[in-house]
Structure formats: C-alpha cells, structure tokens
C-alpha positions as CSV (number, residue, x, y, z in Angstrom):
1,X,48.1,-178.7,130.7
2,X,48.0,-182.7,131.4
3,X,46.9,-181.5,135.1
4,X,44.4,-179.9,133.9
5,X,43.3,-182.3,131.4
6,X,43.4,-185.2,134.2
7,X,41.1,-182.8,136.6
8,X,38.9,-182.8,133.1
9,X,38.6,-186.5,132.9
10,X,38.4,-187.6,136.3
11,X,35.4,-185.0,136.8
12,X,33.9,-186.2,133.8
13,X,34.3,-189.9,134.8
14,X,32.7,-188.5,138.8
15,X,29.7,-186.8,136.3
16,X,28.8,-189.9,134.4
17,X,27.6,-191.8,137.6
18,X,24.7,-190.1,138.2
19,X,22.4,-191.1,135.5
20,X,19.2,-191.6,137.9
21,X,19.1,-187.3,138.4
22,X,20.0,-187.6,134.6
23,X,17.4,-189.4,133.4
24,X,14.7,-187.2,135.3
25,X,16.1,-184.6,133.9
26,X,15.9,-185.4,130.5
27,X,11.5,-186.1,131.2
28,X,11.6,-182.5,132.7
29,X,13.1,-181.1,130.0
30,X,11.2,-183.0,127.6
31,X,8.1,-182.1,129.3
32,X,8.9,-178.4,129.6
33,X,9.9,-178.4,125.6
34,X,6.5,-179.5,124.6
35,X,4.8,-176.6,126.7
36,X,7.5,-173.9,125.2
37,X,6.4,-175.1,121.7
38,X,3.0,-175.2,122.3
39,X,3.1,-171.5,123.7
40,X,4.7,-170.0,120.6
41,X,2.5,-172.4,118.7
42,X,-0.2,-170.3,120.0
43,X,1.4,-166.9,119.5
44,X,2.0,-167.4,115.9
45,X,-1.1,-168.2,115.1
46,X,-2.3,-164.8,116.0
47,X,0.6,-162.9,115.3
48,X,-0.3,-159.6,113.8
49,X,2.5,-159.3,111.9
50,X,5.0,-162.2,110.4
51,X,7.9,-162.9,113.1
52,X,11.9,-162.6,112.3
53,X,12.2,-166.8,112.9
54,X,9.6,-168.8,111.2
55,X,8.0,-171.5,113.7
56,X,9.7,-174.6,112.2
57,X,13.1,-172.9,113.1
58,X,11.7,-171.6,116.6
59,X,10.9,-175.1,117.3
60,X,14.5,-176.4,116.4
61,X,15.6,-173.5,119.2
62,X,13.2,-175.0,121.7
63,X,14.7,-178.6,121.6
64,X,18.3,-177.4,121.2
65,X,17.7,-175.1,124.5
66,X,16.2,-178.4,126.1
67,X,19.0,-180.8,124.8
68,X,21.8,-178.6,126.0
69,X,20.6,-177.0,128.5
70,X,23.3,-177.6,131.2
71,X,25.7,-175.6,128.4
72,X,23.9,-172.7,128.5
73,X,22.3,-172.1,131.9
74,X,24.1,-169.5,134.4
75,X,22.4,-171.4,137.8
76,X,24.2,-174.4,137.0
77,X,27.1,-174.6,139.7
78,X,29.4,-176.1,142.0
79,X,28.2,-175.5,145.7
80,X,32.0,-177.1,146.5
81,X,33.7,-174.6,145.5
82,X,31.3,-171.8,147.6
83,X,31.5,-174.0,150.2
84,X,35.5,-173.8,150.0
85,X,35.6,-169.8,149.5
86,X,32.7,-169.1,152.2
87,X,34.1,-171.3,154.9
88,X,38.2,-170.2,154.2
89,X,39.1,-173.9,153.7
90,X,40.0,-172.4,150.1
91,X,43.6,-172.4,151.9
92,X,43.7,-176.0,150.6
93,X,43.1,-174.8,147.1
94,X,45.9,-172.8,147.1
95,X,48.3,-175.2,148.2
96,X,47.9,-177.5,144.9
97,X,50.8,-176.9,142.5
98,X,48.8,-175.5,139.5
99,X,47.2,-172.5,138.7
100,X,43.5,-172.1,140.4
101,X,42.2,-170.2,137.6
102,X,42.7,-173.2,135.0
103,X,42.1,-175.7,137.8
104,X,38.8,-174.6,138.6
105,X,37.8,-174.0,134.6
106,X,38.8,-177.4,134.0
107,X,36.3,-178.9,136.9
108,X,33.8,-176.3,135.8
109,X,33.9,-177.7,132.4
110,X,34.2,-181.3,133.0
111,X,31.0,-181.1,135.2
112,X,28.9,-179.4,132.4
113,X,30.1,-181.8,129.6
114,X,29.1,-185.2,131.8
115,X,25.7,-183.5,132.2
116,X,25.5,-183.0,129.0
117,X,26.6,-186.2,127.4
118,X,23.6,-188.1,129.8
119,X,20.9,-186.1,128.9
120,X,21.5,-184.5,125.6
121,X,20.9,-187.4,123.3
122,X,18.1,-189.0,124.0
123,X,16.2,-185.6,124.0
124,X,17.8,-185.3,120.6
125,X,16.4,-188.8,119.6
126,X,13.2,-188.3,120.5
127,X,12.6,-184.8,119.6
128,X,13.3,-186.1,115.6
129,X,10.7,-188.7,115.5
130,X,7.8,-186.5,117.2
131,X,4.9,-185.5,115.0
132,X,5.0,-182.6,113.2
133,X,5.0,-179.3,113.7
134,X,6.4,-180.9,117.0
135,X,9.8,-182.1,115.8
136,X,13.0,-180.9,115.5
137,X,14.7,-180.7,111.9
138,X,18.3,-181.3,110.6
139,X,20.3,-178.5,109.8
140,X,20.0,-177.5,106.5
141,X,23.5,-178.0,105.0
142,X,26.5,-180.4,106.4
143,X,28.9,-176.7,106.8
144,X,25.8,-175.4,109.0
145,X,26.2,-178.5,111.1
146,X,30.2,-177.8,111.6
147,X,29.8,-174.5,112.2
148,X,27.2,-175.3,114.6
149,X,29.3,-177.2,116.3
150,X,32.1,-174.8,116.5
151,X,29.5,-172.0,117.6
152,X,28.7,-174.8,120.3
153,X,32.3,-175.5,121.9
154,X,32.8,-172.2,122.0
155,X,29.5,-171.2,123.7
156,X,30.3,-173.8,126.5
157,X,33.8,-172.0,127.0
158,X,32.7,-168.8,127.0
159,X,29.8,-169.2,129.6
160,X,32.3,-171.7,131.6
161,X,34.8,-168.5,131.7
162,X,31.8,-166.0,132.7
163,X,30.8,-168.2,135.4
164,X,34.1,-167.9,136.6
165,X,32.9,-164.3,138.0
166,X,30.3,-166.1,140.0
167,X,32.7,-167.8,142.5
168,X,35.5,-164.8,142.1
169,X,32.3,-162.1,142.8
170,X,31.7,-164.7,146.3
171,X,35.6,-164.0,147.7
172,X,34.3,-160.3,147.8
173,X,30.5,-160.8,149.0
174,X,30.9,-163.7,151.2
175,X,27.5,-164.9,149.7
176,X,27.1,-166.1,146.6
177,X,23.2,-165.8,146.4
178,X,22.9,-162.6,145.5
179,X,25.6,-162.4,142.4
180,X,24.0,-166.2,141.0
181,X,20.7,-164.4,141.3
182,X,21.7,-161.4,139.1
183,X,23.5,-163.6,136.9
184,X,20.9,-166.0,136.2
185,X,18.3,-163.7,135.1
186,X,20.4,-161.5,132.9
187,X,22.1,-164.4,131.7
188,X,19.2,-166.5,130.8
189,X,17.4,-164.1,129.8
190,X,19.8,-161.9,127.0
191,X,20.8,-165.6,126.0
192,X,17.5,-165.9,124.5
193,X,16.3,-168.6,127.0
194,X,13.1,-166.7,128.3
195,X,12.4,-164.9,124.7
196,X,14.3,-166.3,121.4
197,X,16.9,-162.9,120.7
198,X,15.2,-162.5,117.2
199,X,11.6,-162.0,119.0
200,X,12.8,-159.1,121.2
201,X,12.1,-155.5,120.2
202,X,15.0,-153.5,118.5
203,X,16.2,-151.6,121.0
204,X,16.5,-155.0,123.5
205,X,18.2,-156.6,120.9
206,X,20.9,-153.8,120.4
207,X,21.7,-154.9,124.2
208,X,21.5,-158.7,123.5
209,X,24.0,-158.5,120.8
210,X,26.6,-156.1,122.6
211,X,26.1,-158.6,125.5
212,X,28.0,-161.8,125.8
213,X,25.1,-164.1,127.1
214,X,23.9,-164.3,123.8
215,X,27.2,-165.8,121.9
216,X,26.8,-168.6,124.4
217,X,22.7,-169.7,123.3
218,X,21.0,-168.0,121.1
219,X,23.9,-167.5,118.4
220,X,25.1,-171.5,117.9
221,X,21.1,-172.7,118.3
222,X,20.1,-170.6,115.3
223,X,23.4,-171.2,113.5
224,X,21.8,-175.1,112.9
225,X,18.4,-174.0,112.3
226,X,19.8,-172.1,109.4
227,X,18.3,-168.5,110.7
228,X,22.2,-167.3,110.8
229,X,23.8,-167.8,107.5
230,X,27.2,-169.5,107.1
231,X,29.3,-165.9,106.5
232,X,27.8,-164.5,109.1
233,X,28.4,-167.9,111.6
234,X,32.0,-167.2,110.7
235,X,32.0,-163.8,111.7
236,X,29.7,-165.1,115.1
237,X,32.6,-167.3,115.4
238,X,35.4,-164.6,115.6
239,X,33.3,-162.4,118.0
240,X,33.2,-165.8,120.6
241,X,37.1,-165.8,119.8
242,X,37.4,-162.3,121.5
243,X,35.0,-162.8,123.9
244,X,36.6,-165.8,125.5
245,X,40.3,-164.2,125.4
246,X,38.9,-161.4,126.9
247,X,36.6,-162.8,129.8
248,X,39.4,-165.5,130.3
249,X,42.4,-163.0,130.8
250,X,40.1,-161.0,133.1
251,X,39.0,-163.4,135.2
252,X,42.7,-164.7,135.5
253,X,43.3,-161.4,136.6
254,X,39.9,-160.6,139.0
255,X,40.9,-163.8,140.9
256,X,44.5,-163.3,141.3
257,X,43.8,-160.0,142.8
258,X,41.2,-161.3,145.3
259,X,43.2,-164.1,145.8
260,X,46.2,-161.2,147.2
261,X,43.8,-160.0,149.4
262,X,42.1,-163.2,150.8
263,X,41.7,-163.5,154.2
264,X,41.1,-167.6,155.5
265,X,40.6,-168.7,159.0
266,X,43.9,-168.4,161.3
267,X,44.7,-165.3,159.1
C-alpha cells in the first residue's frame, strides 16, 4: 500500500505544476457554465409542464458539473500509458515489483485529484457570489454536505476503476480511439452530463439508474442540491460500494488475463 500511496503523491505533486492549462480551464468552464444555465433558463420558462428538479437545484448541478469536472469525465486520460501498451514498451511496466492493476489506479487517481484541486475552487468561489438566479446555493443541511462528500469520493473511485477498461480494452484493440469514443459518449452522457438524469424520459432513466455512469455524476451532484434525500443518499452510497468492488475485482481480473496473453516487441 505505501507504494502505491507514494505513486499517489508524487503524481499529485507532478499534477500541481501545471496551473497555466489550469487556470484556462477554470475560464472555459466558467464560460461554458453560464451558457448551460442560460439554456435551461430558457427551457423552463416555457416548459409545458413542471420539471422533476426545480431550476435553483438544476443550477447548483450546472456549477458542480463545471467545478468537478475532471472527476466525472470519461475523455480524461493518460496518453502514457497508451503510448506504453500500443508501442509494447509496457514490458517495463511489468518489471516494477507491485501489482499493475493498483499501480496504474493510483496514477489514474493522483492525476484526476491535482486537476481537481487547481481548478475546482475558484469556480466554487465565484459561482456563490454571481447574481441570482445565476449562483450556486449551499446544501441545505450540514449531513447533505457529508454525504455529498462521501457520494463524491466514491464517484471519483468508481469512474477511476471504469476507466481502467479503457486502457485494458487498448491491449485487445491496439487502438484506443475507438473504445474512448464509445466510452465518452455513453459515459457522459447516462452520467447526466449532456441531460441532468431527472430530465430524461422514464424509460431512459430506467437505463441511467441500472447503469454505473450515473453513481459517478449525477447521483453525488444532486445529493448537495438536496433533490436526493439523506435515506436515500445512504442507500446511493451502498449501491457505489458494490459497484466499485465489483468493477475493481473485474478489472483486476480483465487485465491479468490480457496481461497472460500480451505479446511485446522481441516476443
């Protein structure tokens, strides 16, 4: 475990230095929250019919999405580690005396988190003090903010452990453009990233919820906006808990097996 924790901080530490790509991130995001808001702004005011999230918690979704985004977001990856697989210089990987599985997770994770940490906050900052119906609100209750938080971690694990498929999927295919293709659009889009979960119609919804991508997004974002009750953010919690034993032991195994049958340059 300390190797992998050491990979964690040392990526993390590599992460923080670029806070030049981090800070136009955070004016893209911002910029692109403002026109998300303003679009639904739009649709509500002509909505036939009264939608399942009322706008003030919609918005809240909006700047969450934008403040976290690199937690959430299935085209986020490490080229390095295609690179390694594509070019068979993965033979290097296998020499290190740890498990790749966990190895790879840990870098995986560390990379996400030092995203994170340079552009969540001042998105968060600024998004408080905008002018109304523009802002984002507190959650309504200090036990919606822990579970939020929870819902959060466990979100950023869970998607970490299915974008472990991503570069296990590139041993087979040799290319990973096509399988990041197919997992980016599904993923982003049952997540609740294109259309919030609670606006889709019923029978698209039945797939979001049987769906992981949505545990990882959608489920934590509306856990702080209050639009998921505390009983049933406990019961949100346990289904992440099986989810991310589940994917994890998989992938464990979908890796080892490829790994057995790996072929690198000089056989």
């Amino acid at each position: 475990m300390r190797v992998y924790l050491s990979v964690l901080k040392l990526r993390m530490n590599m992460g923080l230095q670029y806070r030049t790509a981090a800070l136009a991130g955070v004016a893209t995001q911002f910029f692109w929250g403002i026109i998300t808001i303003m679009i639904f702004e739009a649709f509500y005011e002509y909505a036939a019919n009264t939608p399942p999230i009322s706008l003030k918690e919609l918005i809240t979704y909006i700047w969450l999405q934008q403040a976290f985004l690199v937690f959430i977001t299935m085209w986020f990856r490490d080229n390095e580690l295609f690179e390694l697989i594509t070019s068979g210089n993965i033979a290097y990987e296998l020499c290190r005396p740890c498990e790749l599985y966990g190895f790879w997770y840990a870098k995986l994770l560390a990379q996400r988190l030092s995203s994170a940490f340079l552009r969540c906050f001042p998105i968060l900052i600024i998004s408080f003090f905008l002018p109304k119906p523009y802002n984002m609100t507190l959650p309504p209750s200090f036990p919606a903010f822990l579970l939020f938080l929870s819902a959060l971690i466990l979100g950023l694990l869970l998607l970490v452990a299915i974008s472990m498929f991503l570069y296990i999927s590139a041993f087979v295919t040799l290319s990973p453009m096509g399988s990041l293709l197919v997992f980016s659009v599904l993923g982003e889009f049952f997540a609740g990233l294109i259309i919030p979960v609670p606006l889709m119609p019923d029978w698209l919804e039945k797939i979001a919820n049987v769906l992981p991508f949505r545990w990882t997004a959608d489920f934590p974002f509306r856990v702080y906006s209050g639009h998921i009750p505390p009983h049933d953010a406990i019961s949100g919690i346990t289904i992440q808990l099986i989810y991310l034993v589940g994917l994890v032991w998989l992938g464990r195994a979908a890796l080892n097996r490829v790994l057995r049958k790996a072929v690198v340059q000089g056989g």
